[in-house]
N, C-alpha and C positions, 0 to 999 in steps of 0.2 A: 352418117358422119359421127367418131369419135367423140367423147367428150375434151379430148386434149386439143382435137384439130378446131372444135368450136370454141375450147379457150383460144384459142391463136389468133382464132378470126376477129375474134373481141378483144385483146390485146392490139390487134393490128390497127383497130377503128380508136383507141382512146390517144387523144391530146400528148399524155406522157410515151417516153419510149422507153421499152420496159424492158429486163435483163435477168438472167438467173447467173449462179454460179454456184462452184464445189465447194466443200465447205475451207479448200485453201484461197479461194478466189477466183479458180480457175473459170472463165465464162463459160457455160456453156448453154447457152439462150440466148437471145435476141431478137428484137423485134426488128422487121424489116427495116422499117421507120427509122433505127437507130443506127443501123446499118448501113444505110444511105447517108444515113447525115454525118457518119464519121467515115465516110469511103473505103470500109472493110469490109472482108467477111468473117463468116463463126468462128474458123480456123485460124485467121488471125487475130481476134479478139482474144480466143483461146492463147493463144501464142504471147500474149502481152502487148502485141503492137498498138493498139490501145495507147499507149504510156506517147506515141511521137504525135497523136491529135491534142495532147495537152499544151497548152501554151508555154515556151523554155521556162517564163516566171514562176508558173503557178507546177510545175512537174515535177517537184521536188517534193513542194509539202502534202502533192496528191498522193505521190507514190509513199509518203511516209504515212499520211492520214490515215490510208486505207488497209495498209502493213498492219496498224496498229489497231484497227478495227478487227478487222480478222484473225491478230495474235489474243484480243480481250473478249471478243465473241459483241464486242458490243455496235449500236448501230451508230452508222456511219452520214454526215451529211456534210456540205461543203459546195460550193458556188465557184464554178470553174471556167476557164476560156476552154472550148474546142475549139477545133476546124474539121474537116472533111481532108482526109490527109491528100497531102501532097499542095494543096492550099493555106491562103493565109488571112480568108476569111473567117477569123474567129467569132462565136459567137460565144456567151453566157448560160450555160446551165446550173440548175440546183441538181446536184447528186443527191439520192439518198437512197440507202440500202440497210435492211436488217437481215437477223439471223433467222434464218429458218429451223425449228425443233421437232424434235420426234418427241412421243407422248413419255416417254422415258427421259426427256430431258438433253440428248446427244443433237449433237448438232450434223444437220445436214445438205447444208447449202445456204445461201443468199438470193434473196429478192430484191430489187434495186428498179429507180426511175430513174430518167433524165427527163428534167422540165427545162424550155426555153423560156430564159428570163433576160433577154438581150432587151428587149422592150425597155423592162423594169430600170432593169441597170441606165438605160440611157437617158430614162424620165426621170431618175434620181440624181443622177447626175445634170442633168439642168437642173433640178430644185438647187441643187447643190452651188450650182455656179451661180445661179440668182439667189441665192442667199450671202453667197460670198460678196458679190458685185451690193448688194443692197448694205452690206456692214462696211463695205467702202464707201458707197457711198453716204452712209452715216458718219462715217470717219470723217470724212470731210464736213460734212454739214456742221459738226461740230467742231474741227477745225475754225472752219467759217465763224459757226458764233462766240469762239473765244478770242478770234478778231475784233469783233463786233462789239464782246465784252471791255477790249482794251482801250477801246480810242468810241470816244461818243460820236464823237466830228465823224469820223471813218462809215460808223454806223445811219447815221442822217444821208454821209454821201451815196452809199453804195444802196440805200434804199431810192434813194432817186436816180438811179444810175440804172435799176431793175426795172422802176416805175418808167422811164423813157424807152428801154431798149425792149423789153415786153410788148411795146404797144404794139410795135411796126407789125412784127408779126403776128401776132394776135389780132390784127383786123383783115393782115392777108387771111387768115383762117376764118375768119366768119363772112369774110367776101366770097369764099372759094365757098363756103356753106351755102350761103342763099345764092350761089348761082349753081351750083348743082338742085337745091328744091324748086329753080322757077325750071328744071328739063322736066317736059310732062312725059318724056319717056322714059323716067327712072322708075323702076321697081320697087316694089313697098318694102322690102329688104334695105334697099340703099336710103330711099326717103329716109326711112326713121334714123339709120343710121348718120344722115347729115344732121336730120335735127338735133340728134343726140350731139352731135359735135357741136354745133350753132349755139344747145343750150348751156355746154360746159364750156366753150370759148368766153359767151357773155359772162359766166361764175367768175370767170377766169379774168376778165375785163375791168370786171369791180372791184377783184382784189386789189389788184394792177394800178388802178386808180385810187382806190384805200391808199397800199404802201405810197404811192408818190406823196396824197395830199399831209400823209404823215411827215413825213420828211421836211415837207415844202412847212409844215405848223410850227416844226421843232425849231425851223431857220426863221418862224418868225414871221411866214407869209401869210398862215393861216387859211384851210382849208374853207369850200365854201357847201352850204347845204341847199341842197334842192327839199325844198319841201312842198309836198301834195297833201290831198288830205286820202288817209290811209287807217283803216282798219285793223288794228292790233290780234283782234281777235281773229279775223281772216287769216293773216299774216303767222301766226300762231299755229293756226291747224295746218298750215300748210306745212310748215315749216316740222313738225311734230310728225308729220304724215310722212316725209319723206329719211325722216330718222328711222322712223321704224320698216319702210323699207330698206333702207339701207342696215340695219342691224336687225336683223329677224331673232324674235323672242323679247324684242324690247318692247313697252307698253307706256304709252303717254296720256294720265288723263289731263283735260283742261277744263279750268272751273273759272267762270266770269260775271261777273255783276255790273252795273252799269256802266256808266258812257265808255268808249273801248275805241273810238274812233279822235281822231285827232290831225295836225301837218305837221308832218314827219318827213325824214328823209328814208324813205323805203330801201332801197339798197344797203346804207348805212345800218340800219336798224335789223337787217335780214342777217348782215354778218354781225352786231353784237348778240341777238337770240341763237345764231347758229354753233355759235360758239360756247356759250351756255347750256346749251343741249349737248352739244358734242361733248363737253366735259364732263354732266350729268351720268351719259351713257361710259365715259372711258373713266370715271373714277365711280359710280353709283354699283350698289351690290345688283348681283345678276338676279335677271326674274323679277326684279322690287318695279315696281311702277312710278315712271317721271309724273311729278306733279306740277302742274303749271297754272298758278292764281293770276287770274285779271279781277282788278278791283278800282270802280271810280274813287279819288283819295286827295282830298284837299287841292281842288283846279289840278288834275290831271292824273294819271294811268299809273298805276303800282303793277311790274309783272313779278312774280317771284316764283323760279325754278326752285324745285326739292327736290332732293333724293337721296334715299337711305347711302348708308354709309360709311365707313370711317369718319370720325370730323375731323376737321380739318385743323391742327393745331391753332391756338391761341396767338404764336409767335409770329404764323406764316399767315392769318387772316390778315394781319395789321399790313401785311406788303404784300398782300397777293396779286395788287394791282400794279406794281412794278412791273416793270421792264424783266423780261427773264428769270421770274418767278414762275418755277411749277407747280399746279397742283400736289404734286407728291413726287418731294425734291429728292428720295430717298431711291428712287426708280427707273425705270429708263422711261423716256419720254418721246415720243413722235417729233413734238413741235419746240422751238427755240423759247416758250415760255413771253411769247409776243400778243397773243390771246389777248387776255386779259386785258392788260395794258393796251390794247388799240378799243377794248369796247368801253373801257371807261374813257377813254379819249370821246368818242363817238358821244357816249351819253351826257357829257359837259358841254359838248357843240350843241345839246340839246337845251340844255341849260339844266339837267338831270341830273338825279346821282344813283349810285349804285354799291351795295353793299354786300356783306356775305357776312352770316351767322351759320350755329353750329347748335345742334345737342349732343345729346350722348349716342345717336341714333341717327341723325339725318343731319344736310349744308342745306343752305337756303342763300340761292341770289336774287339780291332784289334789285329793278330798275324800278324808278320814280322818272314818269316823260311829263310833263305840263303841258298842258293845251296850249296849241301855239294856235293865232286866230288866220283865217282865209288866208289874210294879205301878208301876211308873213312869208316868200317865199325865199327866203334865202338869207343864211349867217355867214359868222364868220368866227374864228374863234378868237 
């Protein structure tokens, strides 16, 4: 065997589909591969017929592209529709061809690929269309919250409006849960996957019951607290443990000293930490470690999240627990600036308070809970 017939053979077996030509363009190579997949032959590639598998759109600036690559000697690349002619299943390739040289310098020919990038193209184009569809629907959300901003009344209604109409379905979803885990012929594939749903329905459940009881305080009804007796520090790690899986690279240490247990309303108390973490992690410098103090402190619980940082202006600490105040009002933001203002809600049904300082280098949130006794099961605000 040749050494030309074993390049062929090795040509023929590589992914790309490969092509030579004269130094005018004229083809005179091909790889079978490419030849099938554009439905010619040499003779008519040679010929230009080539030019009718290009798609009408893109034929123009192909045939100019390449004109002008072959008038400047320079190399040529470009992202094109074929078909297989006579067809009008287009696909996507990357072209790309250089000059071939002789040791003198003189040019004598081109070497060129076609790569399938039909895949590529049509996975970019979903990112595309979900990024569009998600800036709509940002568009509205904030829509929504300059509704929200306009009429207080409006805002109380339509949070109990969510808190009522969330429910229904939200416990058909956790009914459909726990009766797909009681089939003992489910698959440990699906199992987890109901728990997983069962466990983000109930996340889902509390909020749901948050925003109503908020609503239902602002009208005056005043929400009610279930208190048990509840582990801070437990409550803590957990809650720390599942930040850092859910954000790989983040680091949380916790540091605590005496009594750490108390009657709490656990739920309540899950989403004012969760949220203080969450902020820690979406405004804290990357890589720095969350720091989280448990301290026994004058009949009851001091927690206080750190993390390096930006601090937080002087002007915007003093309202940070407003309504629709963000942490970094200069930026885009996920959330409608609701945070805040529901975990200081939360910690005054405690009968709590909660603060935020700054240095030149780190924020610091502090909660103060007070020991609430046994018999204490339930408030009101």
């Amino acid at each position: 065997m040749t050494s030309t017939s074993r390049l062929r053979r090795v040509i023929e077996q590589m992914p790309n589909l490969v092509w030579t030509s004269r130094p005018d363009g004229t083809v005179d190579f091909c790889s079978q591969q490419l030849l099938d997949a554009l439905g010619l032959n040499l003779e008519e590639m040679a010929s230009g017929k080539w030019e009718e598998t290009v798609h009408p759109d893109d034929r123009a600036s192909v045939v100019e592209a390449w004109s002008s690559a072959i008038r400047d000697g320079a190399p040529y690349e470009q992202e094109v529709r074929q078909c297989c002619l006579g067809s009008e299943n287009y696909r996507w390739y990357l072209i790309r061809a250089v000059p071939l040289e002789t040791p003198e310098g003189d040019r004598e020919g081109w070497v060129g690929s076609f790569t399938d990038i039909t895949a590529k193209r049509e996975q970019d184009a979903l990112r595309e269309s979900a990024r569009h569809e998600a800036e709509a629907r940002a568009r509205e959300l904030e829509q929504l919250a300059e509704m929200l901003r306009a009429n207080e009344r409006t805002r109380q209604l339509l949070l109990a409006i969510l808190g009522h109409d969330l429910r229904n379905p939200l416990t058909a979803v956790l009914s459909g849960a726990e009766l797909l885990m009681r089939d003992r012929g489910l698959g440990a594939d699906a199992r987890e996957t109901a728990e997983q749903i069962e466990a983000s329905a109930w996340r889902m459940k509390r909020l749901v019951e948050l925003m109503f009881s908020l609503a239902m305080s602002n009208d005056g009804a005043g929400p009610k607290l279930t208190r048990r007796e509840l582990d801070l520090g437990a409550l803590l790690l957990r809650l720390t443990r599942e930040i850092e899986q859910a954000h790989p690279g983040t680091t949380c240490v916790i540091r605590q000293s005496g009594r750490t247990s108390g009657y709490w309303d656990r739920d309540r108390l899950e989403q004012v930490f969760s949220n203080l973490l969450g902020n820690a992690v979406s405004h804290g410098a990357e890589l720095r470690p969350i720091i989280v103090t448990l301290s026994e402190e004058d009949g009851g619980v001091a927690v206080r999240v750190t993390n390096e940082g930006t601090p937080i202006p002087a002007d915007l600490r003093e309202s940070i627990f407003d309504p629709y105040r963000r942490l970094s009002e200069g930026r885009a933001s996920s959330g409608m600036g609701l945070g805040l203002s529901i975990a200081r809600h939360i910690v005054l049904l405690h009968g709590g308070t909660i603060s935020v300082s700054s240095t030149e280098t780190t924020n610091t949130f502090t909660v103060v809970l007070p020991f609430a006794e046994s018999g204490t099961a339930t408030s009101r605000a």
